[in-house]
C-alpha positions as CSV (number, residue, x, y, z in Angstrom):
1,X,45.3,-53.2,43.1
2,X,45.2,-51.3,39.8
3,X,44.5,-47.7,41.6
4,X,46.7,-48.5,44.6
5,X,50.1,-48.4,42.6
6,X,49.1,-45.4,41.0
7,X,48.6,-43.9,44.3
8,X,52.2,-45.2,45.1
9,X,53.6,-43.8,41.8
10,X,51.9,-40.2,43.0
11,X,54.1,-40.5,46.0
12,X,57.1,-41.6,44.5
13,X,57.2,-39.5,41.8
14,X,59.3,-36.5,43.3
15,X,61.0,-38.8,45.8
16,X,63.6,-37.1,48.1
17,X,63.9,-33.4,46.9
18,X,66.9,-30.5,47.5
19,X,67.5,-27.2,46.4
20,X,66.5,-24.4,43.9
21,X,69.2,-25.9,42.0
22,X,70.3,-29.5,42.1
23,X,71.8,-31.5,45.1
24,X,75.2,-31.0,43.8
25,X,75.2,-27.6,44.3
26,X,73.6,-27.9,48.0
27,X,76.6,-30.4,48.4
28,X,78.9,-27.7,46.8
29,X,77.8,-24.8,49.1
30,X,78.0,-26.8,52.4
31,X,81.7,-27.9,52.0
32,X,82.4,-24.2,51.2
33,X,80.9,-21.8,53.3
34,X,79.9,-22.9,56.7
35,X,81.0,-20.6,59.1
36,X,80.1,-20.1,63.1
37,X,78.0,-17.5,64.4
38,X,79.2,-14.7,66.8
39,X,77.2,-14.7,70.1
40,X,75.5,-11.6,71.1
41,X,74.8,-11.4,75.1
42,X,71.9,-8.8,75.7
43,X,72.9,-5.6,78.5
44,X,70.6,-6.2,81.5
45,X,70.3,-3.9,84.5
46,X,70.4,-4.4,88.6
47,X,67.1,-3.0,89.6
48,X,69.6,-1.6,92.7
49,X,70.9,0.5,90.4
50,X,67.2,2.8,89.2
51,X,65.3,2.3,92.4
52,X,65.9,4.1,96.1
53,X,64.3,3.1,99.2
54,X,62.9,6.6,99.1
55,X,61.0,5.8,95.8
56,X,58.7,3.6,97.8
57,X,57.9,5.9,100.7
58,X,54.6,7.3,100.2
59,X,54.3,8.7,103.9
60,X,54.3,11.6,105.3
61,X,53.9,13.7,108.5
62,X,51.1,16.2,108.0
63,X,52.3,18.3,111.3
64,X,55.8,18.5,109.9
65,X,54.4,19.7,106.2
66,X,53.7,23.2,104.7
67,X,49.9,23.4,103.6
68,X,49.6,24.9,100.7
69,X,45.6,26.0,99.8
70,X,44.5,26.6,96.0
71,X,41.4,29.1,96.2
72,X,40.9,29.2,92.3
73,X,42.7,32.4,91.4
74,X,45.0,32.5,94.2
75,X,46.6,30.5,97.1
76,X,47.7,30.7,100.6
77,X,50.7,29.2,102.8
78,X,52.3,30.3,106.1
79,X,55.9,28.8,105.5
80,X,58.1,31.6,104.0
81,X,59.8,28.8,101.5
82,X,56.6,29.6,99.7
83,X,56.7,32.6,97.2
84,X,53.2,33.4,95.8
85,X,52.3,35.7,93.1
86,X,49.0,35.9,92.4
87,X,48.3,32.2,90.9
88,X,52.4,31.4,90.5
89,X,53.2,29.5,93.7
90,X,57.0,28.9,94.1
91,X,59.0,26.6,96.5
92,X,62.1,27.4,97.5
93,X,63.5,25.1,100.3
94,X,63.3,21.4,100.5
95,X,60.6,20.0,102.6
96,X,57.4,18.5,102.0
97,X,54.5,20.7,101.0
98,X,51.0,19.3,100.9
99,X,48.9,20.6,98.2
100,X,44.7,20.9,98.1
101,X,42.1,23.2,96.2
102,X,41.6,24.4,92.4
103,X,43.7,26.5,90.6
104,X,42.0,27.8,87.5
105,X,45.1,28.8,85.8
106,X,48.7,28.8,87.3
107,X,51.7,27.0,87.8
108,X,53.4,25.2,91.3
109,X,57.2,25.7,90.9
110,X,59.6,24.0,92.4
111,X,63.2,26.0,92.6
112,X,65.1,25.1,95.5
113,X,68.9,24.1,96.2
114,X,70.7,21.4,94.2
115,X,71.0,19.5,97.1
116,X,66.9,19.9,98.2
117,X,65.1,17.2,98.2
118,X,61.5,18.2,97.7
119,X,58.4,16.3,98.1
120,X,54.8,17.6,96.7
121,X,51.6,15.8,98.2
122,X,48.8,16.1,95.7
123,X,45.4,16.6,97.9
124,X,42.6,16.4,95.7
125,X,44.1,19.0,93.6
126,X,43.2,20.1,90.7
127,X,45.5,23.0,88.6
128,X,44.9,24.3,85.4
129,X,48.1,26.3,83.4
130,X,46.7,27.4,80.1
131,X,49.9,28.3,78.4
132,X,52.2,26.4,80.7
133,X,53.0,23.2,83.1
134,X,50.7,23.0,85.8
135,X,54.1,21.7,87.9
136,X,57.5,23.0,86.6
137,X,60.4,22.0,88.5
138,X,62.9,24.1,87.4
139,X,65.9,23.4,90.0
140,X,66.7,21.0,93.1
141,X,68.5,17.6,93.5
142,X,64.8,15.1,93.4
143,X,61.4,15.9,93.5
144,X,58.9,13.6,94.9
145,X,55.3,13.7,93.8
146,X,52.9,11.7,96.0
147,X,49.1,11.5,95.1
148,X,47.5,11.0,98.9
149,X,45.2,8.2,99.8
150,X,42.2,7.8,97.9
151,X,42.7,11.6,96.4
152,X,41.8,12.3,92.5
153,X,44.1,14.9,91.1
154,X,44.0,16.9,87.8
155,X,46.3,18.4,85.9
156,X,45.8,19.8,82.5
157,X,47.2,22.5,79.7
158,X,45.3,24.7,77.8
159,X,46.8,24.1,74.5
160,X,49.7,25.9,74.2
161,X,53.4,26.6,75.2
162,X,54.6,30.1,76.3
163,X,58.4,30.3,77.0
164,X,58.8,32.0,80.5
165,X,62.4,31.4,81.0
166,X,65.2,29.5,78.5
167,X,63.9,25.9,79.0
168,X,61.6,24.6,76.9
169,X,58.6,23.9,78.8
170,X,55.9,21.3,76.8
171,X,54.7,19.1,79.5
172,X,52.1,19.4,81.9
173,X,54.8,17.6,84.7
174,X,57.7,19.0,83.6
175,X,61.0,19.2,85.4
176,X,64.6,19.5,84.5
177,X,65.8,17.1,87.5
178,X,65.1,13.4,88.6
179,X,61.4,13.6,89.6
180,X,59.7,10.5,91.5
181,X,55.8,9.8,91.0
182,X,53.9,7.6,93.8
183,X,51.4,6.9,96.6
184,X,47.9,5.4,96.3
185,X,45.7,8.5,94.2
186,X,44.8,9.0,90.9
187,X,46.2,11.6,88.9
188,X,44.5,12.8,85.4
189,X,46.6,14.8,82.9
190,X,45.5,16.4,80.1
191,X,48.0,18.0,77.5
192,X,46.5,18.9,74.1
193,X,49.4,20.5,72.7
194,X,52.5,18.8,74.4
195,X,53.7,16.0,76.4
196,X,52.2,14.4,79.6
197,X,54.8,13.9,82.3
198,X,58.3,15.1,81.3
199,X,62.2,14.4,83.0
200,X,65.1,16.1,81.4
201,X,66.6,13.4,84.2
202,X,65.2,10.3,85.2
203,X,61.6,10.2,85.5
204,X,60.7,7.2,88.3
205,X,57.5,5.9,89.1
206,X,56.4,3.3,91.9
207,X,52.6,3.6,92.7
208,X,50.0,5.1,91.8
209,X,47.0,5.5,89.2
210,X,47.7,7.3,85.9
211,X,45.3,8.4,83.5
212,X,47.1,10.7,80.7
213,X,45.6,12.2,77.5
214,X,48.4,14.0,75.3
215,X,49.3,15.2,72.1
216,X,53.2,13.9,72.6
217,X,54.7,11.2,74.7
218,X,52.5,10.6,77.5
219,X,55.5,9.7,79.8
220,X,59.2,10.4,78.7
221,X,62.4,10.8,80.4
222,X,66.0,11.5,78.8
223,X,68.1,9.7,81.0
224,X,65.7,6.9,81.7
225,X,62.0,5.3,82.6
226,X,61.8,3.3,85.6
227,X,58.1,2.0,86.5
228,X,56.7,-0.4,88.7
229,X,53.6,-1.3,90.9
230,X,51.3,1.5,88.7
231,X,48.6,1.4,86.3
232,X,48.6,3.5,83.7
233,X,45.4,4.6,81.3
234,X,47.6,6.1,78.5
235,X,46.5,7.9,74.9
236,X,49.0,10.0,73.5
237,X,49.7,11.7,69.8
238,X,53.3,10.0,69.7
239,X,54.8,7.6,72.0
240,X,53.3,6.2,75.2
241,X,56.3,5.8,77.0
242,X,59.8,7.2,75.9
243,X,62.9,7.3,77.1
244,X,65.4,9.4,74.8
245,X,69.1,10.8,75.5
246,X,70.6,12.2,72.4
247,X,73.8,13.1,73.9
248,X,74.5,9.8,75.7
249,X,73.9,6.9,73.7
250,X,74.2,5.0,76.9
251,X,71.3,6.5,78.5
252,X,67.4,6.7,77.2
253,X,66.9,3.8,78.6
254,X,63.4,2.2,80.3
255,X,63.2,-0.2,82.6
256,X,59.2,-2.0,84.1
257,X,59.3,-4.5,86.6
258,X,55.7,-4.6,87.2
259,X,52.4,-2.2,86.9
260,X,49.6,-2.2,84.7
261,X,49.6,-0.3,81.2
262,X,46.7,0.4,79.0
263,X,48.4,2.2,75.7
264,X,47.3,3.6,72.7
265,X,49.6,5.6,71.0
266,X,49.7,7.3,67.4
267,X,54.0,6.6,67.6
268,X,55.4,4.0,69.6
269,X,53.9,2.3,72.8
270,X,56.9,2.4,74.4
271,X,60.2,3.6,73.0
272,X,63.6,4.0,74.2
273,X,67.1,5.4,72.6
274,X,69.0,2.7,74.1
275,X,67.9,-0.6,76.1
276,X,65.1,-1.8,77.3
277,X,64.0,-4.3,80.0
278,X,60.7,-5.7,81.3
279,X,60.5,-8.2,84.1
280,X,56.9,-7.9,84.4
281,X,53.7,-6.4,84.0
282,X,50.2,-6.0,82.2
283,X,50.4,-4.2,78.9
284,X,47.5,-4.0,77.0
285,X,49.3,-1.7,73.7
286,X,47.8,-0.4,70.2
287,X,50.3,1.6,68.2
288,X,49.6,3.5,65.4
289,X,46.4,2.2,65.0
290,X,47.0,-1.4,65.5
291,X,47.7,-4.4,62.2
292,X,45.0,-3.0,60.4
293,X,46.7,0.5,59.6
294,X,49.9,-1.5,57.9
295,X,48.1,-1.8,54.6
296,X,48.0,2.7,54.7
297,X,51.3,3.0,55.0
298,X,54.9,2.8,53.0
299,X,58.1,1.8,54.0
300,X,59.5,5.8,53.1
301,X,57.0,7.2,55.4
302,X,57.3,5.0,58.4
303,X,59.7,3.5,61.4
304,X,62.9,6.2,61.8
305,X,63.3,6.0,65.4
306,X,64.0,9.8,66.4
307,X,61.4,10.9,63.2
308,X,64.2,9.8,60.5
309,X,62.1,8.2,57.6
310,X,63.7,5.1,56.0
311,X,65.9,5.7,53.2
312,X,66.8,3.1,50.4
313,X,70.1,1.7,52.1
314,X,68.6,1.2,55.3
315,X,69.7,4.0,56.7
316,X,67.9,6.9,58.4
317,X,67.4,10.4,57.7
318,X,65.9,13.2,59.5
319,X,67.0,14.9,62.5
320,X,66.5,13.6,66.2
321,X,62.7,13.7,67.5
322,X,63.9,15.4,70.9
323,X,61.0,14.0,72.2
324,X,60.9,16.3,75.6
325,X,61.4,19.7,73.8
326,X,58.4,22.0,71.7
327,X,61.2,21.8,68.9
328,X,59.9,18.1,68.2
329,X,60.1,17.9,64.3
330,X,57.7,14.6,63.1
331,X,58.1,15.0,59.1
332,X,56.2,12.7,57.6
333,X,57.7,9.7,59.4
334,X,56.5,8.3,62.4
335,X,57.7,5.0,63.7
336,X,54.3,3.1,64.8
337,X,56.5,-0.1,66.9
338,X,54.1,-1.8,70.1
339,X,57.9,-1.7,71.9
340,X,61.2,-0.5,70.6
341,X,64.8,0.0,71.4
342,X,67.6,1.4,70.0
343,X,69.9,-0.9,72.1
344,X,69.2,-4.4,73.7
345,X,65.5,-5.2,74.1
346,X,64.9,-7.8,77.1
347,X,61.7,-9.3,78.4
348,X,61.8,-11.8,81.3
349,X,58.3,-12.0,82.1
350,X,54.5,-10.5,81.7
351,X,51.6,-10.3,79.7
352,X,51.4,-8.5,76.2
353,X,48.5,-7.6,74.0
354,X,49.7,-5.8,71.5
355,X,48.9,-4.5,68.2
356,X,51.2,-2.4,66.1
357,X,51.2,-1.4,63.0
358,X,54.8,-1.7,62.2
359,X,57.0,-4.3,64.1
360,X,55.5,-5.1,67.6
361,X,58.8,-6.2,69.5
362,X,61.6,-4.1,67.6
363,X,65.6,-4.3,68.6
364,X,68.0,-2.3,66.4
365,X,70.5,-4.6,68.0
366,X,68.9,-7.8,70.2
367,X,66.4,-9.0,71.6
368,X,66.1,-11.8,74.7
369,X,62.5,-13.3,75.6
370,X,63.1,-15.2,78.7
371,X,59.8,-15.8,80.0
372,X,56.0,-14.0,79.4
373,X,53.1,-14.4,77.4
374,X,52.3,-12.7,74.5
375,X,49.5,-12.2,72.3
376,X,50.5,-10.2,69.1
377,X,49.0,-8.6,66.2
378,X,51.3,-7.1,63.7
379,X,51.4,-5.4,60.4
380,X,54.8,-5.7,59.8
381,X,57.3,-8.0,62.0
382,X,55.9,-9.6,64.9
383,X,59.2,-9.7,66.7
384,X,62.3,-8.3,64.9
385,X,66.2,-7.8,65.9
386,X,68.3,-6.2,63.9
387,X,71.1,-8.6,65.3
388,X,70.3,-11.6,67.5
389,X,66.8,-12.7,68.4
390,X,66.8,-15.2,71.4
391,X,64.0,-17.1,72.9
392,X,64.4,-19.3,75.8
393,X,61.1,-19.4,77.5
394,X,57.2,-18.1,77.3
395,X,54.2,-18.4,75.1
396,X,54.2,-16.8,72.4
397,X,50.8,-16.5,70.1
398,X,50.8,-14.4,66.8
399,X,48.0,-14.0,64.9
400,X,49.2,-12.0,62.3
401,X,52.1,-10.6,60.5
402,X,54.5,-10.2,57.6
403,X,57.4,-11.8,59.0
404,X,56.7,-14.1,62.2
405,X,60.4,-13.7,63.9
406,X,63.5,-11.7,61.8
407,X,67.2,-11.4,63.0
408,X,70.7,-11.4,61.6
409,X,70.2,-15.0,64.0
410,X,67.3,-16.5,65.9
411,X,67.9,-18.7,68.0
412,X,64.9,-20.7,70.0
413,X,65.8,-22.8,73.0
414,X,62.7,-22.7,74.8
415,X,58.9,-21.7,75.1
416,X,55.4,-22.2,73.4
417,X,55.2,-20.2,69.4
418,X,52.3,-20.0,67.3
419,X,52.7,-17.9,64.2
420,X,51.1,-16.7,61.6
421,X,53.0,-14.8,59.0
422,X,51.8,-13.3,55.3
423,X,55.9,-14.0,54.3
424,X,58.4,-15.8,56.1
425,X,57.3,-17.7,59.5
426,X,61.2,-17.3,60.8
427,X,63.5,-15.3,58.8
428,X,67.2,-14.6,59.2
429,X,69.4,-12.8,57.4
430,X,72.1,-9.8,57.3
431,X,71.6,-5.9,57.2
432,X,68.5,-4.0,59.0
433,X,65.2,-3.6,57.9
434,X,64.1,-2.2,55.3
435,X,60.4,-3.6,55.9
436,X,57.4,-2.6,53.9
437,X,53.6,-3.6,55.0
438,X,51.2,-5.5,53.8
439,X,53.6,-7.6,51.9
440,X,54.8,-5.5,50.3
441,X,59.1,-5.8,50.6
442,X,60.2,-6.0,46.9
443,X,63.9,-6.5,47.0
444,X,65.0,-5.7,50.3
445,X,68.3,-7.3,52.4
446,X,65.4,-10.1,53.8
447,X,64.3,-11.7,51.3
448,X,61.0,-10.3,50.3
449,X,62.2,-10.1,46.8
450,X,63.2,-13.5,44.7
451,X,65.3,-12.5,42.0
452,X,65.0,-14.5,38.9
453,X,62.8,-16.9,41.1
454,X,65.2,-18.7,42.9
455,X,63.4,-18.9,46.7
456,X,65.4,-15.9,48.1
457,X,68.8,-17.2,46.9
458,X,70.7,-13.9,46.4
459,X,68.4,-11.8,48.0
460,X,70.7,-12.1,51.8
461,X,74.3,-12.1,52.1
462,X,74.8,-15.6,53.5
463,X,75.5,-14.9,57.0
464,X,72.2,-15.3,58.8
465,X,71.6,-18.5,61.0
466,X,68.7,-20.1,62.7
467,X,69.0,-22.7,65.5
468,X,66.2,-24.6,67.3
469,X,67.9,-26.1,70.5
470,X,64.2,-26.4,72.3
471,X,60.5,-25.3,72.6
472,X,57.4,-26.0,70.4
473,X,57.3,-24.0,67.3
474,X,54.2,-24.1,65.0
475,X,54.1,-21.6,61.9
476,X,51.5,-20.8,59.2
477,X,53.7,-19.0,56.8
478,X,52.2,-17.8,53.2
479,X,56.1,-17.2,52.0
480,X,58.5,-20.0,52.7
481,X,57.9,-21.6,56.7
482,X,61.9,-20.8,57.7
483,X,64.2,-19.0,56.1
484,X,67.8,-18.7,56.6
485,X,69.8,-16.9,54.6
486,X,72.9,-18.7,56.0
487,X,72.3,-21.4,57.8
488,X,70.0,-23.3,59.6
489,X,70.5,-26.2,62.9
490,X,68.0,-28.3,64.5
491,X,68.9,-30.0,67.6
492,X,65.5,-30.1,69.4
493,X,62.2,-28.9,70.1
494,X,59.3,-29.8,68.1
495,X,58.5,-27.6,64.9
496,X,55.4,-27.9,62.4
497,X,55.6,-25.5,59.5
498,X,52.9,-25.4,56.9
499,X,53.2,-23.1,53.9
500,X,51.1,-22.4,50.9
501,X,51.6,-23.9,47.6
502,X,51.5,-21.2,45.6
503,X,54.2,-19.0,44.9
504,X,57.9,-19.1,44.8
505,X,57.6,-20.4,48.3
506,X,59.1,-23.4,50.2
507,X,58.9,-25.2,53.4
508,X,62.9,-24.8,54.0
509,X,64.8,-22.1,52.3
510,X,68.5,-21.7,53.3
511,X,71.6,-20.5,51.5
512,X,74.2,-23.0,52.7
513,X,73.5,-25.7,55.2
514,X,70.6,-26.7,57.0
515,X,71.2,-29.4,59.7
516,X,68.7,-31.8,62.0
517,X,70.2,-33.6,64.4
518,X,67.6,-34.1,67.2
519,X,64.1,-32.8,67.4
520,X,60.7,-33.5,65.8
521,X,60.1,-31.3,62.2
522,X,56.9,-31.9,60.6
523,X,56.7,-29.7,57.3
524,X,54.3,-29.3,54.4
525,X,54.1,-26.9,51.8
526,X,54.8,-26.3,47.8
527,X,57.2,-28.5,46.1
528,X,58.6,-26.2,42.9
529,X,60.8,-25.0,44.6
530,X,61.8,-27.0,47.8
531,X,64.2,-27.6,49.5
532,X,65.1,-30.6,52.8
533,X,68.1,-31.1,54.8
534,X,71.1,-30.7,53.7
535,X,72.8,-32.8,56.1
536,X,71.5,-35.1,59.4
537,X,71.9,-37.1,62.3
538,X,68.7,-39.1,62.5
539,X,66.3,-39.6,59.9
540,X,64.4,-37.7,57.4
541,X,62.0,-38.5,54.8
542,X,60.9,-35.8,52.3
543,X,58.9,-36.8,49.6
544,X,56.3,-35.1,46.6
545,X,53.0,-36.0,47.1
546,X,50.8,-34.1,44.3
547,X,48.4,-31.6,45.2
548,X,46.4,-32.4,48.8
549,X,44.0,-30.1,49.8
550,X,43.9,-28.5,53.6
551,X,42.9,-30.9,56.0
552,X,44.5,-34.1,55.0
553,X,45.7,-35.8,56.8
554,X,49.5,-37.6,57.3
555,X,50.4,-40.5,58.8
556,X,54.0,-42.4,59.5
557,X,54.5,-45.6,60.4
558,X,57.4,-47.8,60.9
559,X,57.8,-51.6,59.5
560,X,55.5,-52.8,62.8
561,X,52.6,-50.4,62.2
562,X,53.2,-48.4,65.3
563,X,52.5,-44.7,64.2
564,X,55.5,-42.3,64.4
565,X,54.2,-39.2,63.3
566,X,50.3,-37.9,62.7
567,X,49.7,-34.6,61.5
568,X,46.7,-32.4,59.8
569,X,48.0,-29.5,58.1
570,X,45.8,-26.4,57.5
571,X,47.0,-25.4,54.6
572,X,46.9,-27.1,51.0
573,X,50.6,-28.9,50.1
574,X,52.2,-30.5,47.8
575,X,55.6,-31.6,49.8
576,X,56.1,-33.5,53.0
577,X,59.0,-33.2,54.9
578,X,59.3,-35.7,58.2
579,X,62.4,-35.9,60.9
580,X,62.4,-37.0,64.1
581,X,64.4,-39.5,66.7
582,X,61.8,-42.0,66.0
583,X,62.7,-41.9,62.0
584,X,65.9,-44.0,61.5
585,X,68.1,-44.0,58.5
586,X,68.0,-46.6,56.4
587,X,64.5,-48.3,57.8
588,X,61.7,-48.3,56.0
589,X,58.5,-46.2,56.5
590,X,55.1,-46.1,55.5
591,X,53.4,-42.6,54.5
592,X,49.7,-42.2,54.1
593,X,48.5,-39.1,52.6
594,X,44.3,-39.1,52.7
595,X,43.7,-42.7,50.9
596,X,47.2,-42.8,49.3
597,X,50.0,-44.7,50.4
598,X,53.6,-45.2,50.0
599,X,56.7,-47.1,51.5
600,X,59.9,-44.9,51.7
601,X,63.3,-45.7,53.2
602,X,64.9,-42.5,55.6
603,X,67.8,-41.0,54.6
């Protein structure tokens, strides 16, 4: 009887606990600065709109075509819109041209009317340029490059660049109009010394097998990057895919409905300037080197989207990247994202493997995840908006990170998470990021730094918000399990956070308000400097309960024994914090932590 109420006493000692100050001033900044959250609706594209009929046709009439024969150093071909000079083959008139042989080193070009429409049959072709682009469209309204059945077609550079007219050639595909990649081949590019396949329009592709080695982007277009149906065996020097306009802020945008895409990439896996969409697909994605590089790297030196390093105030310097010219300038800065936009980031569906070594799902403004499945592993944020992060559906498995999900907001209505986090499991607050690696954020605008102790207080400007409408949320945080810097709402779902107890950590951390009105939460962590709701609409027991080592277990139950809650956390604790429908305030509940037990009323 003896030890039993001294295991009670350990329970009741800390009782209901608030605040890195006292309850009054929770009280204090609830009544004061509440505030509603503006709304941000992510852009989304009508496929209509990127894809023509003619993207899809992979046909052709062999009788109606021009045969073009590669005979190593030169070629032959009876129609007269074919100009050859020695190994410089030149099409002049739309049409389609079917294309077979070696070429040891020259170049196809494609200049015909603006109103041509050309169409290019690779054959089992194989062309070699060694100071230029083995295909250079220089001039026509769209260009249509089919790989025919079962055909294996090569394509490589021989290391360098040599100007032969005023565009800036650097791609082993490059053309200065919309250009269309399809039909059931392979094609193999090689670029040493530049990009891959290059669009100073829209580059489209719809079919097809792609394996490209290059010492730039792999794939980038400056209008936009439209993909579906293809695989892709990508490693590039910078970005795997990128889409960048720097004159139009409202173009550089990419857009994947389906394919396959096996990435690494030094830069970015795939990039664009402004938004992105995905609404299905296989990607398979290391960036930079994957989680592991994070720890290498500095917060100076890494993440400006067109090459810009990352100065103090968040902004960022450097010139644009001008990713599909040889004037590319990378500094010292390369941004190292899995996927990245400038503008609106929206998935609606796939599967992701990806490892970054910065952020692996990066919005400078929002991003949406309505559906997919995602396995991440990320050396700085696994999923980060500048503005608004929303999930509403998928499964979402993260197995390492600094910061689990960041945004200005984050809201979660939907879908399966599993995080793991060396900070903050969620974390919202104002300004961009300013993210180190490795843990290594000092003072920045989201909290990494805790001035004068105080759990983040100070370190946001208030305005941040989290809400969890929905969805299963289970985070393994060693900084504080969420983290509003503003304001945080619960209205459903089911969330377990567990947290370390070391630390200026806490299970809950929030500026002014955080609110539970429906849903299951089930947290455990350090009690120094904790925090519970501030306000609710069903119950909520929160009570100190010494130092329990991983493993042991909880249990609730209400005044008839049935068990409301059962949980095991995996981490060591020294707080519990229970709410759910099935905890009603004012009754009286019975907590057993390991051997120890206690009775509690729900507030």
């Amino acid at each position: 009887m003896k030890k039993y109420s001294l295991l009670c006493l350990l329970l009741v000692a800390a009782l209901l606990i608030s605040g890195c100050g006292n309850q009054g001033d929770v009280i204090e900044m609830v009544a004061d600065t509440t505030q509603a959250n503006e709304v941000n609706i992510p852009t989304q594209v009508d496929r209509a709109d990127l894809f023509s009929d003619r993207d899809y046709e992979v046909g052709y009439d062999e009788s109606e075509s021009a045969i073009i024969t590669l005979n190593g150093d030169w070629a032959e071909c009876s129609s007269n819109a074919v100009q050859i000079s020695g190994s410089t083959i030149t099409i002049i008139d739309e049409g389609t041209y079917i294309l077979s042989g070696t070429l040891n080193d020259g170049m196809i070009i494609v200049n015909s009317e603006k109103t041509d429409k050309t169409q290019l049959v690779l054959d089992d072709v194989t062309i070699h340029s060694e100071t230029s682009a083995p295909i250079y469209i220089l001039q026509s309204d769209k260009v249509f490059i089919t790989m025919a059945p079962d055909s294996v077609n090569t394509l490589s550079n021989g290391g360098t660049f040599t100007a032969i007219d005023e565009n800036n050639i650097d791609g082993v595909i490059f053309s200065k109009e919309d250009v269309t990649l399809n039909g059931s081949g392979t094609l193999v590019i090689t670029s040493p010394a530049g990009h891959g396949i290059v669009s100073k329009d829209s580059l489209t592709i719809t079919s097809g097998t792609y394996e490209i080695s290059s010492a730039s982007h792999a794939l980038a277009g400056k209008d936009n990057v439209n993909i579906a149906n293809a695989a892709f065996t990508i490693t590039s020097g910078k970005d795997g895919i990128h889409a960048e306009n720097a004159d139009d802020t409202a173009k550089g945008f990419v857009y994947m409905e389906s394919g396959t895409f096996e990435i690494n990439a030094e830069g970015d896996g795939i990039s664009a300037s402004a938004n992105m969409q995905i609404q299905g697909g296989h990607f398979n994605i290391i960036s930079g080197g994957g989680s592991v590089n994070a720890a290498n790297q500095t917060s100076d030196s890494w993440g400006g989207f067109m090459g810009g390093s990352r100065h103090p105030d968040g902004n960022r310097g450097g010139g644009p990247m001008g990713g599909t010219t040889s004037t590319d300038t990378e500094d010292d800065s390369t941004s190292m994202k899995g996927i990245k936009a400038a503008g609106d980031l929206v998935i609606n569906g796939g599967t992701f493997s990806i490892d970054s070594a910065d952020d692996t799902l990066h919005s400078n403004t929002n991003i949406t995840v309505g559906g997919g499945t995602f396995e991440i592993a990320s050396g700085d944020d696994a999923f980060h908006a500048d503005e608004t992060l929303t999930i509403t559906s998928g499964t979402i498995s993260i197995t390492e990170s600094y910061e689990g999900l960041e945004g200005l907001h984050i809201d979660v209505s939907g879908g399966n998470i599993t995080l793991v986090a060396s900070d903050d499991g969620l974390n919202a607050a104002g300004g961009t990021d300013q993210s180190g690696f490795g843990g290594m954020r000092g003072n920045d605008q989201f909290g990494g730094g805790r001035p004068n102790g105080m759990g983040g207080m100070g370190s946001g400007n208030s305005s941040g918000s989290i809400t969890i409408s929905g969805g299963t949320i289970h985070v393994t945080a060693s900084g504080d399990g969420i983290d509003a810097n503003g304001t945080l709402t619960i209205s459903g779902g089911f969330t377990t956070v567990c947290g370390p107890t070391m630390g200026d950590t806490a299970t809950l951390d929030y500026d002014v308000s955080a609110v539970i009105s429906g849903g299951t939460f089930i947290g455990t962590g350090a009690a120094g400097m904790a925090q519970t709701f501030s306000d609710s609409e069903q119950g909520v027991i929160a009570v100190s309960v010494g130092n329990q080592s991983a493993g042991t277990q909880i249990i609730l139950t209400d005044s008839n024994g049935k068990v409301v809650i059962s949980h095991t956390p995996d981490l060591s604790y020294g707080v519990v914090i229970l709410s759910s429908p099935d905890i009603i305030e004012g009754a009286t509940y019975t907590i057993a932590v390991g051997s120890a037990t206690g009775r509690f009323t729900a507030s």
